[in-house]
N, C-alpha and C positions, 0 to 999 in steps of 0.2 A: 504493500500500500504506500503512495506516495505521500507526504508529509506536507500538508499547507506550509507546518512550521520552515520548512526547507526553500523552500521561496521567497524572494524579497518583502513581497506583501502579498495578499489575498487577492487572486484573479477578479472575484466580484464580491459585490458587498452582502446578495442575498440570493440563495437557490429557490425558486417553487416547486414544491413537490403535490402533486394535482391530478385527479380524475377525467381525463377531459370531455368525456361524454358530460359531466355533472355541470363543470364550474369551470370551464375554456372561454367561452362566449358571453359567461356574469360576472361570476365576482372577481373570478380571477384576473380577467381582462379591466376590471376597474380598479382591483390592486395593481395590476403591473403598471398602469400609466400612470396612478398616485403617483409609485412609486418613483416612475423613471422621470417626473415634473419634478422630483427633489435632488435630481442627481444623482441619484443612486442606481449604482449599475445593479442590475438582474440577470441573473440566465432562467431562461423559460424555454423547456427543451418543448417547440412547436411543432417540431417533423417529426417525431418520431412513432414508431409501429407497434401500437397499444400491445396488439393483437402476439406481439413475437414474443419468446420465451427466454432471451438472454438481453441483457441489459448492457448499453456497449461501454467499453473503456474512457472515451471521453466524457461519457455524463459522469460516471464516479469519480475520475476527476476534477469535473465542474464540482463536484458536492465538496470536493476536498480543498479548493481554491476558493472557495464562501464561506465568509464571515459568517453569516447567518443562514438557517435554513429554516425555510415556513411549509409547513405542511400542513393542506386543508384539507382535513379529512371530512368527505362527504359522503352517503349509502353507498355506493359501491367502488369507493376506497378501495377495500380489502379482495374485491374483484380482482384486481388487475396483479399479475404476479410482476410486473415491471414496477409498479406501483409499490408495493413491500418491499423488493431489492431496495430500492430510492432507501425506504423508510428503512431498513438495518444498517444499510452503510450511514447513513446519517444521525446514527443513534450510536454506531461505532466511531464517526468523526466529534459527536460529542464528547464520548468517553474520553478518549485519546488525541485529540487536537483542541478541546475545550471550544470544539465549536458553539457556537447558541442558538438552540432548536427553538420556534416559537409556532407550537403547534394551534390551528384555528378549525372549530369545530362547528363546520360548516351547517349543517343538518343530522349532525350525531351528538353525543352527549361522551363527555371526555370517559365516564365508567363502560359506555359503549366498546370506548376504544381498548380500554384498557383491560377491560372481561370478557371482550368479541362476543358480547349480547348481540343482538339480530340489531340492524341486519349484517354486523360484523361477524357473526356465529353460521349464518348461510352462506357466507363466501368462501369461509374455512372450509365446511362441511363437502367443499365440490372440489377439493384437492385429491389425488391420488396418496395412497399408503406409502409409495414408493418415493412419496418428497419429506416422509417424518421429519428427518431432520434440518429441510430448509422451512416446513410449516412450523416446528418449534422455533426455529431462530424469528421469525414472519411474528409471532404469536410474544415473543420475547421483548419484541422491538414494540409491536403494538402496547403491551401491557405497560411498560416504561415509559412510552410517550403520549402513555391518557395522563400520567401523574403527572408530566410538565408542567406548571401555571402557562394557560393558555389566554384565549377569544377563544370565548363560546357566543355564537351569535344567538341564539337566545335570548340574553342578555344583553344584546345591546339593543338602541334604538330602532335601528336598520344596518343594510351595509354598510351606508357611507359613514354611518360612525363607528362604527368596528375597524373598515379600510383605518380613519383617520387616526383611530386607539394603536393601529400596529404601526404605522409612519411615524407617529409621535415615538412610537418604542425606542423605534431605531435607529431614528435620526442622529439624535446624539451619538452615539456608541459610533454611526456610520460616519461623524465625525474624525473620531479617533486614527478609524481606520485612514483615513484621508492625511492624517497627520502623522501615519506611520508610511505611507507611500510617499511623504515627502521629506520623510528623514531615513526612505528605504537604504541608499547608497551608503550614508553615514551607518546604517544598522550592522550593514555587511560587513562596514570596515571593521565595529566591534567583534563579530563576531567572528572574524579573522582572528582577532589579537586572542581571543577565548580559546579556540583551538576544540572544540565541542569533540572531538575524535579521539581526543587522548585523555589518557589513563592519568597523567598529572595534575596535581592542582594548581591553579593557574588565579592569581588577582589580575584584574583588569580596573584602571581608573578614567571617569568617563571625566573630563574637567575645561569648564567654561564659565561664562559671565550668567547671571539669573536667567530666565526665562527664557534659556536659549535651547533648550527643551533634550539637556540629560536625562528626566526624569523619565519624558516622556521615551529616548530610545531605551534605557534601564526597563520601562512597563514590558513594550515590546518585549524586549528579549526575554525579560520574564514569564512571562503569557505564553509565550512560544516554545520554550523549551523546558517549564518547571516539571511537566512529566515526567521527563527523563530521567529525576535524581530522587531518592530515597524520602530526602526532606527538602522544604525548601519556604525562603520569607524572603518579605520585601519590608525592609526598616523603613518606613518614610520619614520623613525631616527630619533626624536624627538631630543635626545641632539644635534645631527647635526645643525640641523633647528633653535634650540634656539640659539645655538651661533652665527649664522648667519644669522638668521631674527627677532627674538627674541620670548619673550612669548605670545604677543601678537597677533604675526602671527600665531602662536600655535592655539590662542584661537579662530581665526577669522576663521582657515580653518576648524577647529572642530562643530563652528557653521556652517558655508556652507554646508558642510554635512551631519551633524543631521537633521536640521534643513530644509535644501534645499533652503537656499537664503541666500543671502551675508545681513552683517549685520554692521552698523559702529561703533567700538569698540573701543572709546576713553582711555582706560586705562585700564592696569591687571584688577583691580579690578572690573571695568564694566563689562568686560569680564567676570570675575567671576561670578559676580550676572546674567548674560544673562545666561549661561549653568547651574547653580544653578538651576535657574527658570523656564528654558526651558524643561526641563530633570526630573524635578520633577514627572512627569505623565505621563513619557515615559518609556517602556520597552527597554531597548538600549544594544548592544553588543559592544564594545568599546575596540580595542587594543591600547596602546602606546607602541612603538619596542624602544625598546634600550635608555631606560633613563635613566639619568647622577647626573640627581642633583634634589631636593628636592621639591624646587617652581613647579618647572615640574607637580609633584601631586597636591600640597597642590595648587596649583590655575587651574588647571584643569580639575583636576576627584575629588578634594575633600574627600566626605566621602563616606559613603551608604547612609547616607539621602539625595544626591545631586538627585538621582535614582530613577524612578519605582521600582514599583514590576518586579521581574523577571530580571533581567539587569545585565549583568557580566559585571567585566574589568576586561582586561588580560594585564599584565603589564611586559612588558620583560628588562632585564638590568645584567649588567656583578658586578654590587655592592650589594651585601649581605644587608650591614649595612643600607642602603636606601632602601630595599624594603623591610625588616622587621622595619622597621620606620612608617611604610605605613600601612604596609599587616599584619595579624598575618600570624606568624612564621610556622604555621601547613599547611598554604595555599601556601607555597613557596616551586616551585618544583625547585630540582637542574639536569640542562640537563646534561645528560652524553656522554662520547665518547663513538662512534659506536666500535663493538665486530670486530673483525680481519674479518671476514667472512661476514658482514653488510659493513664494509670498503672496500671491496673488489671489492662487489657488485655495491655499489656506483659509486667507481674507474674506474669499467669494463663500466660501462655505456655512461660517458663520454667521453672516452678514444675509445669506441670500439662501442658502442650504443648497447650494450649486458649484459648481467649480469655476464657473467662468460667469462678470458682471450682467447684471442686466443692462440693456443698450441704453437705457438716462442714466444708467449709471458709472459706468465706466470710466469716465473724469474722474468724479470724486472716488472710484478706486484707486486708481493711479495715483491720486495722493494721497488714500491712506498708508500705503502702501510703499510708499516714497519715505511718509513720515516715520511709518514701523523701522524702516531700514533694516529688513530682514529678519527683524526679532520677531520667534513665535506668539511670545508671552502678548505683545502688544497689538500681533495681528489679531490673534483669540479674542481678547477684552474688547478691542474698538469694532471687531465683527459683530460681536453679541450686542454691544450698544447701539450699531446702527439698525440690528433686525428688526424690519417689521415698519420702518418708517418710511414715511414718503422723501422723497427728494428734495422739498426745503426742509425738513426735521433734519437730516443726514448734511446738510450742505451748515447749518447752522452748530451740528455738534461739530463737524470737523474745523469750522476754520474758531468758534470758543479753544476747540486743543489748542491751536498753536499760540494762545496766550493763556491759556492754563491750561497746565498741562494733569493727565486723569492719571488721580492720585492711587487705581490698583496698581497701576506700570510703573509709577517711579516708585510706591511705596515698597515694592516687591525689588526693585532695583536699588532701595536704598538701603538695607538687609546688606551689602557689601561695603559698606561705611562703619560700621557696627566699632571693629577693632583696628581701626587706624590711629594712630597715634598723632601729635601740634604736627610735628613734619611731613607726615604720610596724606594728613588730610588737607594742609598747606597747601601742598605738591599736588594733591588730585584736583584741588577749586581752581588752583590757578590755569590748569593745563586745560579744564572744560569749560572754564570762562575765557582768557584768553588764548593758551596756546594751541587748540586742536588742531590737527593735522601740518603744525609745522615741522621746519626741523629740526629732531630731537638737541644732535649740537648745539642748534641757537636757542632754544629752550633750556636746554643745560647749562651754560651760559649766563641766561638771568637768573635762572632757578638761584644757582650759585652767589652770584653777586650779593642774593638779598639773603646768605648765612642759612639756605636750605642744604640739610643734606639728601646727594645724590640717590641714596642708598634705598629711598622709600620710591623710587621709579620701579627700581625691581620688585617692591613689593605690589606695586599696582599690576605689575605685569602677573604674577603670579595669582593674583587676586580675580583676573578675568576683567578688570576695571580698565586697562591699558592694556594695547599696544604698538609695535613699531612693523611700519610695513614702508618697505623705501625707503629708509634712513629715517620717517617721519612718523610721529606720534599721532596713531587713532585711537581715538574714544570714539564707543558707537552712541550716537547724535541721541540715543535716550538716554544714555548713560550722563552724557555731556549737557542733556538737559536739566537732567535729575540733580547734578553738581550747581548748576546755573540755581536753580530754588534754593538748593541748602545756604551757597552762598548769603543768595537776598533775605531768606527766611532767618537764619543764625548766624552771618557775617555782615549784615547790613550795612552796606556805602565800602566795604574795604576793596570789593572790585570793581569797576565801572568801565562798561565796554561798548552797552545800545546807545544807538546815537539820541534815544531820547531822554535816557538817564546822563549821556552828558549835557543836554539843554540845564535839565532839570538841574544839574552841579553848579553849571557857570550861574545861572540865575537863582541861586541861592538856595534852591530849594532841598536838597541834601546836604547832610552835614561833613565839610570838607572834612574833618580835623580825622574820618575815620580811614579817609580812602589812601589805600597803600600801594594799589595799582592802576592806573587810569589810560586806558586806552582809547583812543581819540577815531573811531572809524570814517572809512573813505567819505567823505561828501561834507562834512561840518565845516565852517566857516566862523572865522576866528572876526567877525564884522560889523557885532552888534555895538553899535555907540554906547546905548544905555548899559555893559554890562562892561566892569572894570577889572578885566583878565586875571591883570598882575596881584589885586586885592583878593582876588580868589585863590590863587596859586602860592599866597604867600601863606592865608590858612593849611595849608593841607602840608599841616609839620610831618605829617606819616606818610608822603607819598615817595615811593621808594624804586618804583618803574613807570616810568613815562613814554609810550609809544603811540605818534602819531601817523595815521596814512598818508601814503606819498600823495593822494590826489587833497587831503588838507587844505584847507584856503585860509591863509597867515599871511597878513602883510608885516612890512619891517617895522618894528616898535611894537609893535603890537604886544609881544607879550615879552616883558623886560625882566621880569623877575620869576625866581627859580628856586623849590627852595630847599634848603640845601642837605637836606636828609636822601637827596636822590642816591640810588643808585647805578641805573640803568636808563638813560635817554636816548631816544630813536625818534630821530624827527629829519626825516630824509627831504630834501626841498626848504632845508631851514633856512626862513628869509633875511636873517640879518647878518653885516659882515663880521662881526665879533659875538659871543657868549655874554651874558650879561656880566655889568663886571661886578653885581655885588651878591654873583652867586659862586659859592664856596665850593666848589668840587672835591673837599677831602676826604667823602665815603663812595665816589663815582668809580663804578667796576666798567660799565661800557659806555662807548659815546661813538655813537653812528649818526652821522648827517652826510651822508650821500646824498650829492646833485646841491650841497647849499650855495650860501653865494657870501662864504665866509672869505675874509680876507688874511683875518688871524684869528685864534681861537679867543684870546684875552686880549685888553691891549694893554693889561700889564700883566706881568708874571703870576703863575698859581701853581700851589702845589700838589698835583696830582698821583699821593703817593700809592693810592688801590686800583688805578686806574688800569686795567689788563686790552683791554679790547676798543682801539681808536678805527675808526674808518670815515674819512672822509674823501673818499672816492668819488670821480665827477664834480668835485668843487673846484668851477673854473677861473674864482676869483683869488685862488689861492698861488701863492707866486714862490711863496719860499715855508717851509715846515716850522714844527713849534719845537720849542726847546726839546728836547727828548729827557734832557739829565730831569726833569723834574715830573718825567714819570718810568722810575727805578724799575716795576715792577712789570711794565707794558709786555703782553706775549704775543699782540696779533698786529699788526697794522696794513692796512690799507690805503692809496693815494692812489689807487686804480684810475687812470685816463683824468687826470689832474693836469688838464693840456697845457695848461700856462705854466705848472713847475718848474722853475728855473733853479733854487737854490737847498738843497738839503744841509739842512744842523749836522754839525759833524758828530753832536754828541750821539748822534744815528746808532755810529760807530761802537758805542759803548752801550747798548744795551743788552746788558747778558741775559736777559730773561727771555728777549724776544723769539718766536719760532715759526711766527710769519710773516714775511714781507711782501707787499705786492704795489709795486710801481709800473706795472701794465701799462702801453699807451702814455705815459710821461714824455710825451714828443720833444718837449723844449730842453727836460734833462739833459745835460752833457757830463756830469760828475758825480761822480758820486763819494762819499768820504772814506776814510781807510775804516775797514770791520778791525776793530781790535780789542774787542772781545765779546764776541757774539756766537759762543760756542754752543747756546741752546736752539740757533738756526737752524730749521728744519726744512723749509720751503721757499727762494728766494724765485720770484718770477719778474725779468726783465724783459719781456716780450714786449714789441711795437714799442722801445725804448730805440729811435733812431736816429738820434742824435746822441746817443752816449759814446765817447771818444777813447775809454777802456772802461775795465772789469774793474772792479771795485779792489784795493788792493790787502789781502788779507794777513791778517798778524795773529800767528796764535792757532789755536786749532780750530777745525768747524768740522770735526764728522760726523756732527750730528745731520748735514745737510744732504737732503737725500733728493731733492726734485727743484731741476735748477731751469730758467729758460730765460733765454740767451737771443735777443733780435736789433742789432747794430750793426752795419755795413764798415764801421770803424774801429773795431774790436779786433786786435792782432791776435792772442794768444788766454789762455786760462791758464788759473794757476797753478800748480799741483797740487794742491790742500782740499782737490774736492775727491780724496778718496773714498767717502763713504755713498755718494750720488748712485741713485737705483733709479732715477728717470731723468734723462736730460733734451733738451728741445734746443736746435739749434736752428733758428730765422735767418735769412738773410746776412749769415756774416761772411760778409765777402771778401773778405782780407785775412776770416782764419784760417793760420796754414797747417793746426796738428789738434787735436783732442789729447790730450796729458795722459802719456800712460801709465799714470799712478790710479786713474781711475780701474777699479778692479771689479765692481759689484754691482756693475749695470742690470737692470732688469727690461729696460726701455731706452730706444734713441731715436728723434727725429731729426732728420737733420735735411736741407732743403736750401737750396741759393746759396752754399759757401763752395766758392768755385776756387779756390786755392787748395783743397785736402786734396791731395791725391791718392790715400790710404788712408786707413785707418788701424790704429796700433793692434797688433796682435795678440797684447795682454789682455786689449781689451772683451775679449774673448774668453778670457781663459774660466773664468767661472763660469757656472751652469747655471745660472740666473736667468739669462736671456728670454723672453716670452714675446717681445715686441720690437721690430728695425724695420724704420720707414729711411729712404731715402729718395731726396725727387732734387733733378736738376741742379748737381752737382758735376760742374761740368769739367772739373779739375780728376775728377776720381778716375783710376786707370785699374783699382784691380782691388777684389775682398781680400780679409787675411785669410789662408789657410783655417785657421783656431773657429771661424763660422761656421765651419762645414759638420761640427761636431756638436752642436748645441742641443740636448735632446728634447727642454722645454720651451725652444722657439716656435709658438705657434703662428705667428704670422710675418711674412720677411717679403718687402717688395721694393721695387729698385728702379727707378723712373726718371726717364729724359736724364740719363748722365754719357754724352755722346760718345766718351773717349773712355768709357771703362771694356777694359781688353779681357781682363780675368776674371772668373769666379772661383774658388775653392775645386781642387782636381775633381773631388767626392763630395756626396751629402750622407748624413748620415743624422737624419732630424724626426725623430718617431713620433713628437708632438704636433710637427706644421700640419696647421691645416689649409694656409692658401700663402701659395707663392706666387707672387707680378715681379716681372721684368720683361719692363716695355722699355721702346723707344733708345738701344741702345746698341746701334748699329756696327760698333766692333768687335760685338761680341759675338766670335764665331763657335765657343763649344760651350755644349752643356754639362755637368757635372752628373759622375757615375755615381748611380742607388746604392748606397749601401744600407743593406739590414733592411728592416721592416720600418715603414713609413705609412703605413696605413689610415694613418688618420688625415694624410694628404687628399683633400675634394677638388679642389680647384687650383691647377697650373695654366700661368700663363706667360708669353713668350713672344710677344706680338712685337712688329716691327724690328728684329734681332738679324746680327748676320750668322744665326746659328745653321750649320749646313745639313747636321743631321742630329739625332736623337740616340744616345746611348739603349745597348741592349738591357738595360737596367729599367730603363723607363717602364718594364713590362710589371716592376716589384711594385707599381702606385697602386694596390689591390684596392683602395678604394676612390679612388682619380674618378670625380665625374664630370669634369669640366677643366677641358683641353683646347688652350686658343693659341692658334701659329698664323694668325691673320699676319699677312705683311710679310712672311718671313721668305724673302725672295731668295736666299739662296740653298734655301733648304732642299735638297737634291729629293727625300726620299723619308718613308716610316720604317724602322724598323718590325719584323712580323709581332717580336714579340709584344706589339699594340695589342695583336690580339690576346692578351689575357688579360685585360682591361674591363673585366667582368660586368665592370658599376657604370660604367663611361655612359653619359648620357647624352654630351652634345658635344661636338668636332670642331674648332674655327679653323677653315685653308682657306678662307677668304684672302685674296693677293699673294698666293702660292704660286710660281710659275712654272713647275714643273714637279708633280707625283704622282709615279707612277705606283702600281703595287694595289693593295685592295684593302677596304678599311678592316674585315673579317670578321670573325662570328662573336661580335659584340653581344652579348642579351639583351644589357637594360640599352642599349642606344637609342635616342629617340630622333637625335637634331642635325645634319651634314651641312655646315655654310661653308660653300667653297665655290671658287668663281673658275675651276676648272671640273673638266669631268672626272669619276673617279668610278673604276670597273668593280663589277660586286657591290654594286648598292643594293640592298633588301629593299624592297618597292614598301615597306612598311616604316621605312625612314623618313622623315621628313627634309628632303633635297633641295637647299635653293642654293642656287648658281646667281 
């Protein structure tokens, strides 16, 4: 017998089991279309031959693949021996699949069914001797399924209220089912990690954010498979329970269960040794839903020696850090949010009892469904609320949500705030009020500045509350709502981010004195006469981050005063040419004014001694830099395309702390000051620096500095102190004549427009670093080092417009390349011999080359699918061994002027571009000449 349980979800939601001489054409026929008006799928086996003697394989199937099964037993029911099979396998997929029979008692009486009184006793009576033992099992199955609580139409009104008594049954429940087809895939993946086949005992932790419906895959899998083991429970809210009954109570209802009798459980620890002991020799299925804290396990479920053979526990909880404490780390599944079209589905269900909107309503689906952003908990809740109403009732609760927000979903969502600590819950307001989905660095960054420690990020993460996807912090938008309330409800005025509650700030109407973060959104305007900026700004002794958007509308004066408790200012387009001078920067960690129209920062000296993080990048009114000595501690700076730059502080030179520099696009630079001691330098980028007339000249050590770029037409030489450099970018230097070969530990090189190298060092090779070499239009180069040809994790190397490079390396010998170009270098007449396995080589190209022929090696590119020798006019010929070229998929001889020979028994080939003919083309190639 096949297993519903063994299936992702239930083929259908309901089987009829039916008389069809009786009740095909009445009742049944106005139950099925109830039934199918509510979305709910049915099988109704209509073809089939009353009259025949065997019952075929797919309908017992169909019985096994439905949630529910309704049999309407009517007078000659028990006629039909196709009709009984129905009824024992469906009384056997109850036993053992926990299907749910809902039997309706059409024109019999359920004692009828169950004593086969007449007329169930006359249809018995006409069976041969010869079936004894399929009329007992026939007789077995009747007597069992008169006792079901049924419909007895009798007692109801008429049909239509009987039909509507069994719709109402099922709806709900056919709900679930709905909600278990949309967390099928997820289901599967659990029960992979379970391993249902072996003999081991196995924990499995199911761990995510609230509502994101662990419970509901834990139900699932429990429902499906509790048969299979000895004993078997499902703990619901466990940390609930502990806090309010204790562990105790935990352990006493655990044994009740298991166990099947109440036990008296003097203390944890008794507790412990009774399910220790009890459990030893039982195969047991065991859920604990939603655990919180530690004891929870370690005096509960223990270990795997607490278990039989065979015996899962499934352990569901919104803390990371506590269930890999527990679980190994490979056995921890993370639930995800439902896909737009799975949310939809959901949404429609409750809201409509359908799977897909009604046609007015479909808009306002789409935004509930936007607003859910994929969480179950809140598709559920806002479907329920909207059922049953008309389209302004539904248009009216949805857009009341998005200014108060429905207090089951964030209260249910706020249950993850419970045990956070001043820094943990600091850290979570800030990041769902201002920082969502930036990124993390620059969030870590102010986090920092304002004396947060870092360490409560990981615990958000853990917690299901946070996380990072692309270097950038998401909170999902109810989480981040939910944070946004507790803020205004029990932080009142200390965040400030809507542009209406900034009106409300500047016009008095919030109390400055609490707000410690003030973010200023796109579109506000700094313009109203009647309101006096700087007399506002001077109350807000607690404001500690200040970030305004770049589209801001601030005129110069406008706001002169700053006060001085700042830590963190971001005011990009800042309109005046100096800083206010009677504001104090001695607790300022960052200061970003990209694009101002500063002239000098002060226009007298300040001591900026916390100060780490300066960028005043695209400020074009700035001509020459600010003292540097009097900010000791500075690690980042930026003057990115500061066009007008003419004059850099020497004290530049002296800042040991720094580790970023970025003078990009500094066109007017020509100097720069001696480094003499800048040894925590880690990134210096001189690109579109075109007027600088040398390299900076260094004293002292810098091997801290690993990514260096380099774009000056005036720049002779580097200097050999850049030995620790793992990426270097060389622009336009057309006068350098050598790369240092003290550099030893390259991982990357660009180098492009320097037409004096004509080599490059062979040291620089000599580590096994290498992953990336670009070269374009280096018209001095005549030949690679040898030390290339050996690089095993070079995976990309191409070599472009260098007209007078003669050499390549004799051999290659590169197992990681996956694409090599070399164009446009026409004295280049041989190719380097394969050696070894290069498989992971796709795409070779060779275009415009004086290469004349193709080594027999070329045949080792086993996975070569893309071959271009466009241009390559003196290429005489292919060697055969092309043909073991198994993956080749497309050929360029486009501008080949002579090949002979035949392309061969290519498999995957699809593409021939070649402007000559070529003999043995397979007419299933795609040929353009």
């Amino acid at each position: 017998m096949s297993h519903a349980s063994s299936s992702k979800v239930c083929k259908y939601s309901v089987f009829l089991s039916f008389r069809g001489i009786d009740t095909r054409k009445t009742f049944v026929s106005h139950l099925y279309n109830a039934l199918e008006q509510r979305g709910i799928d049915v099988f109704k086996d209509d073809e089939r031959l009353e009259t025949g003697k065997s019952i075929p394989n797919e309908l017992m199937k169909a019985i096994e693949e439905s949630r529910f099964a309704i049999v309407i037993f009517s007078e000659s029911y028990a006629s039909s021996r196709w009709c009984l099979e129905e009824l024992a396998h469906i009384i056997k997929c109850r036993n053992e699949l926990d299907q749910i029979v809902i039997p309706i008692f059409y024109d019999v009486s359920p004692s009828d069914v169950s004593h086969q009184n007449s007329p169930f006793a006359d249809s018995f009576s006409k069976y041969k001797d010869d079936e004894l033992e399929k009329v007992q099992r026939w007789r077995e199955a009747c007597k069992e399924a008169g006792k079901i609580s049924g419909y007895h139409l009798q007692e109801c009104k008429d049909e239509a209220n009987c039909i509507k008594k069994v719709v109402d049954h099922i709806l709900p429940n056919i709900i679930s089912t709905v909600s278990e087809s949309l967390v099928g895939t997820q289901i599967e993946k659990v029960i992979s990690l379970l391993h249902m086949k072996s003999d081991d005992v196995y924990f499995v932790g199911l761990w995510g954010m609230s509502g994101i419906g662990k419970t509901e895959i834990a139900s699932v899998i429990y429902e499906r498979y509790r048969h299979q083991f000895e004993a078997y429970c499902f703990l619901g809210d466990v940390g609930e329970m502990y806090r309010k009954k204790g562990l105790r109570w935990l352990q006493k209802t655990l044994i009740c269960k298991l166990f099947g009798k109440k036990m008296i459980v003097t203390s944890e620890h008794d507790g412990t040794i009774i399910i220790k002991n009890g459990l030893r020799w039982k195969k047991v299925l065991l859920v604990l839903d939603n655990v919180d804290h530690l004891s929870q396990l370690e005096l509960i479920v223990g270990g795997t020696e607490w278990f039989g053979r065979g015996s899962r526990i499934l352990i569901t909880t919104r803390d990371k850090h506590l269930i890999v404490s527990h679980v190994k780390e490979d056995k921890v599944y993370e639930v995800l949010l439902l896909s737009e079209n799975e949310a939809l589905e959901l949404f429609c269900m409750h809201a409509f009892k359908r799977k897909s909107p009604e046609r007015d309503f479909k808009v306002l689906s789409n935004e509930v469904v936007k607003y859910a952003d994929g969480l179950p908990l809140a598709l559920k809740v806002l479907g329920s609320s909207l059922y049953g109403r008309n389209k302004e009732q539904c248009r009216d609760i949805i857009d009341r949500l998005k200014k108060i927000p429905n207090d089951d979903i964030l209260g249910k969502l706020k249950i993850g705030l419970d045990e956070l600590n001043n820094d943990e819950m600091r850290t979570f307001l800030d990041i769902a009020c201002l920082y969502n989905h930036e990124y993390s660095y620059y969030v870590e960054r102010i986090l920092k500045s304002c004396g947060i420690h870092l360490i409560g990020i990981s615990y958000l993460i853990e917690k299901s509350l946070l996380c990072i996807r692309y270097h950038s912090f998401e909170m999902h938008s109810l989480i981040s709502q939910m944070g946004q309330n507790v803020s205004r409800e029990e932080y009142a005025n200390s965040r400030v981010w809507l542009i209406e509650e900034v009106h409300d700030l500047f016009a008095g109407k919030l109390k400055t004195k609490k707000v410690e973060s003030l973010r200023i959104p796109n579109g506000y305007r700094f313009d109203d006469d009647h309101i006096n900026y700087n007399k506002v700004f001077k109350r807000m002794q607690c404001l500690q981050v200040l970030i305004l958007h770049r589209r801001t509308i601030c005129s110069e004066n406008t706001v002169t005063c700053l006060p001085s408790n700042l830590r963190w200012i971001e005011w990009p387009n800042y309109p005046s040419s100096s800083l206010p001078e009677e504001f104090e920067p001695s607790q300022l960690v960052g200061l970003c004014l990209r694009g101002s129209c500063l002239v000098e920062l002060w226009p007298i000296p300040k001591k900026l001694c916390n100060l780490k993080y300066l960028n005043l990048s695209e400020s074009l009114g700035l001509t020459k830099t600010p003292n540097f000595g009097d900010m000791p501690n500075l690690e980042t700076l930026s003057l990115r395309r500061c066009e007008n730059l003419e004059v850099v502080h020497p004290s530049l030179g002296h800042c040991k702390m720094l580790t970023y520099l970025s003078l990009t696009g500094c066109v007017k630079l020509k100097k720069l000051p001696k480094f003499v001691c800048m040894e925590s330098l880690e990134i210096l980028l001189l690109d579109e620096c075109t007027r600088l007339k040398r390299f900076p000249k260094i004293c002292g050590d810098m091997l801290r500095l690993s990514i260096l770029y380099v774009e000056s037409p005036w720049i002779r030489s580097l200097p050999p102190s850049l030995s620790g450099l793992s990426r270097l970018k060389l622009k336009g230097c057309e006068v350098l004549e050598s790369i240092p070969d003290s550099i030893l530990n390259l991982e990357r090189l660009h180098i492009s427009g320097c037409n004096k190298l004509t080599t490059l060092p062979n040291s620089l090779f000599e580590s096994q670093q290498w992953i990336f070499l670009y070269i374009y239009r280096c018209s001095g180069l005549v030949e690679l080092p040898v030390s290339l040809g050996v690089q095993k994790k070079l995976g990309f190397l191409s070599v472009e417009e260098c007209e007078n490079l003669t050499k390549l390396p004799s051999s290659i010998q590169m197992e990681s390349l996956t694409e090599l170009k070399i164009s446009n270098c026409p004295k280049l007449t041989t190719f380097p011999e394969i050696i070894g396995d290069m498989h992971c080589l796709k795409s070779l190209t060779l275009e415009s080359t004086g290469i004349r022929e193709l080594p027999l090696s070329i045949g080792n590119l086993s996975g070569l699918e893309y071959l271009n020798l466009k241009s390559c006019e003196d290429l005489v010929s292919l060697p055969n061994s092309l043909c073991k070229l198994k993956n080749l998929q497309r050929l360029i001889l486009r501008g080949c002027k002579k090949l002979p020979g035949n392309v061969g028994d290519l498999q995957e080939f699809e593409t021939l571009d070649a402007s000559i003919n070529i003999p043995h083309v397979s007419s299933c190639i795609k040929y353009h000449v």
